[in-house]
Backbone bond lengths (Angstrom), bond angles and torsions (degrees), N, CA, C in turn:
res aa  C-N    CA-C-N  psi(-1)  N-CA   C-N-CA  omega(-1)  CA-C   N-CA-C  phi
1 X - - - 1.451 - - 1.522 108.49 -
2 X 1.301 112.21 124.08 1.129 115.03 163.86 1.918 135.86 -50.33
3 X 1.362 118.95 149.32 1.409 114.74 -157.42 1.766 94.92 -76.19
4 X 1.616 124.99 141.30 1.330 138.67 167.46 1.767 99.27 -42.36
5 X 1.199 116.85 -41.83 1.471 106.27 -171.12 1.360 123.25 -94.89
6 X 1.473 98.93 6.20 1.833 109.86 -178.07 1.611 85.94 -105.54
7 X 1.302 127.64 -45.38 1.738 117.49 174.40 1.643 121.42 -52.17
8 X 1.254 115.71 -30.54 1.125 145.50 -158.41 1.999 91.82 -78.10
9 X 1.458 120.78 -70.50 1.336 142.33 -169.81 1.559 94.08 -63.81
10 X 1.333 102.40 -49.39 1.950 89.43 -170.83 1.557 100.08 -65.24
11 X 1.383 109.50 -60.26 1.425 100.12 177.65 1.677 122.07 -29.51
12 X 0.766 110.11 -73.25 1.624 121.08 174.41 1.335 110.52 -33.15
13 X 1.537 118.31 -70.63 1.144 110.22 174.64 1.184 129.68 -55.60
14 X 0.979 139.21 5.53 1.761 141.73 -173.28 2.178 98.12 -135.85
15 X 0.764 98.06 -19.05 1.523 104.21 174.16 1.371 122.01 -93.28
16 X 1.447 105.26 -34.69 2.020 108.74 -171.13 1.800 90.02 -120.02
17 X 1.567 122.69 -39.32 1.683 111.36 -143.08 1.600 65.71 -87.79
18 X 1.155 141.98 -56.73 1.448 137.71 -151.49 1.459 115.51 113.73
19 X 1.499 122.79 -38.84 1.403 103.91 141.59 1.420 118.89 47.16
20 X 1.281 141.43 125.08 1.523 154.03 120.30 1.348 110.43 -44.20
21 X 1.507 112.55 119.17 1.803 105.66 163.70 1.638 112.68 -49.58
22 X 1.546 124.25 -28.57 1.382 110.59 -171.40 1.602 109.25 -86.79
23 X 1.652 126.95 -34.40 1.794 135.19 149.56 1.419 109.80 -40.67
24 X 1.766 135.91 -47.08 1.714 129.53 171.29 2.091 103.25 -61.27
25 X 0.937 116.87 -33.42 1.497 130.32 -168.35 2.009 88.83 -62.88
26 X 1.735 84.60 -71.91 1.766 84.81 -173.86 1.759 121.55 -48.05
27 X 1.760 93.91 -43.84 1.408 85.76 -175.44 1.524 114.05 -85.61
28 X 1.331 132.69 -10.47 1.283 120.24 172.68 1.873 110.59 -93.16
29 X 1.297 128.06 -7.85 1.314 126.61 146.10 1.707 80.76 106.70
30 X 1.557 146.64 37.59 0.901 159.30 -155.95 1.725 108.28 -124.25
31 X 1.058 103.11 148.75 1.740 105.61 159.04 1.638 123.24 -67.36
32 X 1.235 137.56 145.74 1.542 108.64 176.68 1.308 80.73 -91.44
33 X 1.194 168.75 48.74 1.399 134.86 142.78 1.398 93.74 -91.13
34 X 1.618 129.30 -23.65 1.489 104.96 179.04 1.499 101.98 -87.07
35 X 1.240 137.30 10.74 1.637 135.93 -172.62 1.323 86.85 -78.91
36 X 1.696 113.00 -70.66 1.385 125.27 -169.09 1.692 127.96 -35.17
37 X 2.267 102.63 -40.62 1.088 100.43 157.84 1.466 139.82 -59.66
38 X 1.554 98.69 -45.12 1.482 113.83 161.37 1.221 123.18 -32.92
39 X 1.616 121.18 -28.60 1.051 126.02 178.00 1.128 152.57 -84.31
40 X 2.107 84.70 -21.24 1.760 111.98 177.66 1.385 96.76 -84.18
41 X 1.502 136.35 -53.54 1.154 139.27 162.94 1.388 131.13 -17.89
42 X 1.433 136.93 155.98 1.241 134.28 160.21 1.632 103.47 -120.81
43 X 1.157 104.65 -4.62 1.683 103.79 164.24 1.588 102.47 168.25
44 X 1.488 103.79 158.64 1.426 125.47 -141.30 1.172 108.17 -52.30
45 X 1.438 112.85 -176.20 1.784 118.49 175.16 1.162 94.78 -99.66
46 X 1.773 93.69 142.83 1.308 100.65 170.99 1.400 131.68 -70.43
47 X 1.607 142.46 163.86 0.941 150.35 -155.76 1.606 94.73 -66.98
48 X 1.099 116.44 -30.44 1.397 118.54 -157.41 1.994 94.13 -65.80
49 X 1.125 108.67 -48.22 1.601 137.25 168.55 1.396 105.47 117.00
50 X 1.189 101.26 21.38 1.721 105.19 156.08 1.368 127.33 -63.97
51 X 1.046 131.29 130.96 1.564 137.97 -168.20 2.081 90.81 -63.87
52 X 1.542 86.46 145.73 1.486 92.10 172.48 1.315 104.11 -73.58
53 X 1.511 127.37 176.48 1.400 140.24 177.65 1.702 90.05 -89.59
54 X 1.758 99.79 143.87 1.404 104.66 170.11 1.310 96.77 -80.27
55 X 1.702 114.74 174.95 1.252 112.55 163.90 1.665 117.63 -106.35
56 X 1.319 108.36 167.00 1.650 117.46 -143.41 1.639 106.20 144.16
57 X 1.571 108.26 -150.43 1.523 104.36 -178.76 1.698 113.82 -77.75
58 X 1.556 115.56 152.69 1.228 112.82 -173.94 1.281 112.11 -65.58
59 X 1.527 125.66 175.58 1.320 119.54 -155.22 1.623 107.66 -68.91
60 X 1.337 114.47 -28.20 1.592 127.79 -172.31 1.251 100.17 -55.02
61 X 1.474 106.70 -75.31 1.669 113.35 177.20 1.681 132.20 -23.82
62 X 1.498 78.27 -55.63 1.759 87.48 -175.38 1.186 114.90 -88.16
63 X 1.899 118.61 -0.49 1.520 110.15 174.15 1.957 93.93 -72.65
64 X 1.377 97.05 -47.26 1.749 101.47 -169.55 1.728 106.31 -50.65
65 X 1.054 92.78 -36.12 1.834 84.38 -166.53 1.508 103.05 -87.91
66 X 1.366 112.17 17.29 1.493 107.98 -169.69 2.175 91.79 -102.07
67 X 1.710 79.94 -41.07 1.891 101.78 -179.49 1.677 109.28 -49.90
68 X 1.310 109.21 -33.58 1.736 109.02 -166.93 1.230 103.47 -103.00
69 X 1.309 133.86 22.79 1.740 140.59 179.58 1.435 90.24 -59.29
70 X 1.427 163.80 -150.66 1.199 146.47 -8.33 1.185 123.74 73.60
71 X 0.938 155.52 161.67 1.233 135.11 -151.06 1.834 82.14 -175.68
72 X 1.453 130.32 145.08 1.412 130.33 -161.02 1.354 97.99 -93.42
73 X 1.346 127.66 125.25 1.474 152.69 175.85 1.330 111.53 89.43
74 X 1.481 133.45 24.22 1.176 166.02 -149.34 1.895 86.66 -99.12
């Protein structure tokens, strides 16, 4: 897992300096495929290596509203 304060800098740099996710990759000595994750994220994966939750509705919410979709030939 990457360090809270190296997620923290890429973010920034590609969010506020303007930055390219593949220019934060070069200059933080990183892969951009982990920049890119860094990017879907609002903070790291957990240790477990479960993907963090995006942000939006909390997990409760969006399991329910995921439950009442429609269902195909419904």
């Amino acid at each position: 897992m990457k360090d809270v304060d190296l997620y923290l800098k890429v973010r920034h740099a590609v969010r506020i300096e303007g930055l390219s996710e593949r220019a934060a990759a070069r200059r933080f000595g990183i892969d951009p495929r982990t920049v890119n994750k860094m990017m879907k994220f609002s903070v790291p994966e957990l240790c477990t290596g479960e993907p963090a939750l995006r942000r939006g509705f909390p997990p409760r919410i969006e399991r329910d509203r995921l439950q009442r979709r429609p269902q195909r030939g419904d």
